[in-house]
C-alpha positions in Angstrom: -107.5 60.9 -67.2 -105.4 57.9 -67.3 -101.7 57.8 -66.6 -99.1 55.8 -68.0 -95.3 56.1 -66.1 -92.8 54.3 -67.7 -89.9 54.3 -65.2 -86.4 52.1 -66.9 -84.9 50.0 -64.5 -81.7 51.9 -62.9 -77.8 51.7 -64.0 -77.3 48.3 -63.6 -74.2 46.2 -62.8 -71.8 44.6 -65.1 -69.1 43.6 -62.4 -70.0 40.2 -62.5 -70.2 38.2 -66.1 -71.2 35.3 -64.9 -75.1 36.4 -64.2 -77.3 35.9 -67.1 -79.2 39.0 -68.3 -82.2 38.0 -65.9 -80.2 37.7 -62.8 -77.9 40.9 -63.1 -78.4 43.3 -60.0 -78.3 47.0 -60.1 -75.1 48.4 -59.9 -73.6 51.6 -57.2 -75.4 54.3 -59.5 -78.8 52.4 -60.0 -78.7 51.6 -56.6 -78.7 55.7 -55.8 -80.9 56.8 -58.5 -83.8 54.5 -58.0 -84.8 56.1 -54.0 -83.9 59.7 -55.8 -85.9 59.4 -58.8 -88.8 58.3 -56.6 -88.1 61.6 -54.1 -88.3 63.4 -57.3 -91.7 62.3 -58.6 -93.5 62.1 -55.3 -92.6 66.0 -54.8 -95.2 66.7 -57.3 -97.1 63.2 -58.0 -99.5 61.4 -56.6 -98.5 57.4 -56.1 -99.4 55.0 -59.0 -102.9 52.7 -58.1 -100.2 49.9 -59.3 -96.7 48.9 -60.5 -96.1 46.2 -62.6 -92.5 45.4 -62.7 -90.3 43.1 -65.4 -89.8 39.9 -63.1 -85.9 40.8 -63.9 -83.7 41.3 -61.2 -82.4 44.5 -62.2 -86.1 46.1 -62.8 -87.0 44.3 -59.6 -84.6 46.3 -56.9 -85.4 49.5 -59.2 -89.4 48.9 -58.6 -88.3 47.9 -55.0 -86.3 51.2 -54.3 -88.7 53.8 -56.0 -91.6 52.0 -54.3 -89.9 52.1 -51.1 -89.0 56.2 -51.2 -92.8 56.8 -52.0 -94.3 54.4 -49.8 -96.5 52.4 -52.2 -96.3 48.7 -50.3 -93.5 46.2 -51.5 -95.6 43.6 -51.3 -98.3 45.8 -54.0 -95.8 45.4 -56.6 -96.8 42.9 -59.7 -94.2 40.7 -61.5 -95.4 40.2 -65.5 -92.7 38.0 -67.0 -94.6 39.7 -70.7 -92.3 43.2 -69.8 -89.0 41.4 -69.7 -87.7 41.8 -73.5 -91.2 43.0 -74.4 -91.4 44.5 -78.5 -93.9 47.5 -78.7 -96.8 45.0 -79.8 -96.5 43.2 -76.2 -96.2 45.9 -74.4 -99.2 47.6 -76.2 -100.8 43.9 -75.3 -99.9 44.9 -71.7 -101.4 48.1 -71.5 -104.6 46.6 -72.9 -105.2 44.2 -70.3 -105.0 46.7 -67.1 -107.8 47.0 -65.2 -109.7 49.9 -65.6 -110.0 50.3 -61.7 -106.4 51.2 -62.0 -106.2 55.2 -63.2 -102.6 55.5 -62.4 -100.1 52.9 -63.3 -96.3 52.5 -63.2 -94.7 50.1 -65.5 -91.1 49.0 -65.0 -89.2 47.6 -67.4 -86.3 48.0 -69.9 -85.3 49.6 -73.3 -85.9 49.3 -76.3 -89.8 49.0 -75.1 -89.9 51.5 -73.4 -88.4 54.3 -75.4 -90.2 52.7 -78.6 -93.7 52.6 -76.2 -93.0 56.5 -75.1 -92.7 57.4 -78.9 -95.6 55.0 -80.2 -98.4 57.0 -77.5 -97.6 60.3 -78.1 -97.4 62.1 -81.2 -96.4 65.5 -79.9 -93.4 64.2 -78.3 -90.3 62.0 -79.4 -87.4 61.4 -77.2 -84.2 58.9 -78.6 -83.8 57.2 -75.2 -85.0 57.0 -71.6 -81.8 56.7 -70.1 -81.6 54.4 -67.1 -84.0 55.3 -64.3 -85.8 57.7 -66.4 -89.1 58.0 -66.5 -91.8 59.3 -68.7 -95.0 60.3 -68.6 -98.3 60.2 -70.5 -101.8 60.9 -70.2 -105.2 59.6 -72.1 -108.2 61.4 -72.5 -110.2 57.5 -72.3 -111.7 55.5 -69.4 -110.3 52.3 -70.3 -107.0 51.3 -71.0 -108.3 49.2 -73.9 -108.8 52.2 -75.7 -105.1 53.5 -75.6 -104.4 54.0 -79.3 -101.0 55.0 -80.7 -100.4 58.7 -81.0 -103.0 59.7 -78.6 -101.4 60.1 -75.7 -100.9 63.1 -73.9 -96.9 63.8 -73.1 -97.0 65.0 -69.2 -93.2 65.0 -68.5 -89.6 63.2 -69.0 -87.4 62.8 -66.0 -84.5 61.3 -65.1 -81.4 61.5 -62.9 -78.8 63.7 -64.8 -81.3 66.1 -65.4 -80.9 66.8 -61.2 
């Protein structure tokens, strides 16, 4: 079975107005719920094979701090610029293109994607938001990501941090 996390970047910070939306960092909250969301799912997960991360700095620390806690390799992580204000078709796109080596992969990136992506896989299942740092989960009953079809997905579980 494949499997599909969706992890949204952590709480990020709005102290400073001069960053453009690329360049703003996580804030004090994101910055703690990032390493506990990743304690959380490595309790009862196996690593991803990979994590693609948005190439945005607030998705970047979040991939960085989860990656960190569960010891998948820094330097492992992948930067697609295609997550970073991604619609449902490009992210669908995404999904498409993963190699089929990979059976468990992360992606990291930002809402409305990623809510819109959780609700487009699964037809069991529909959630209004993945808050910040929360993460969902889906499984596929294919061998190649370039069969993913919408509503076929397989709803494994939604976390995230004010659920602890």
């Amino acid at each position: 079975m494949l499997k599909l996390f969706l992890l949204r970047h952590a709480k990020s910070s709005w102290d400073d107005i001069s960053f453009i939306d690329i360049e703003r960092p996580l804030g004090k909250r994101g910055l703690k719920d990032a390493p506990n969301m990743g304690k959380y799912f490595i309790k009862d997960h196996k690593k991803p094979h990979i994590i693609i991360s948005s190439p945005a700095r607030r998705a970047r620390e979040t991939a960085e701090l989860f990656s960190d806690t569960i010891e998948y390799k820094l330097d492992k992580i992948h930067y697609d610029q295609q997550i970073y204000e991604a619609s449902l078709d490009e992210l669908m796109h995404l999904i498409h293109k993963i190699d089929d080596a990979f059976e468990k992969v992360m992606l990291v990136g930002h809402n409305p994607g990623f809510t819109d992506l959780a609700n487009h896989l699964t037809s069991e299942t529909h959630i209004d938001n993945i808050p910040t740092c929360g993460l969902f989960a889906v499984g596929f009953d294919v061998k190649s990501w370039k069969k993913i079809e919408p509503g076929k997905g397989v709803f494994l579980f939604f976390d995230y941090p004010k659920k602890h």
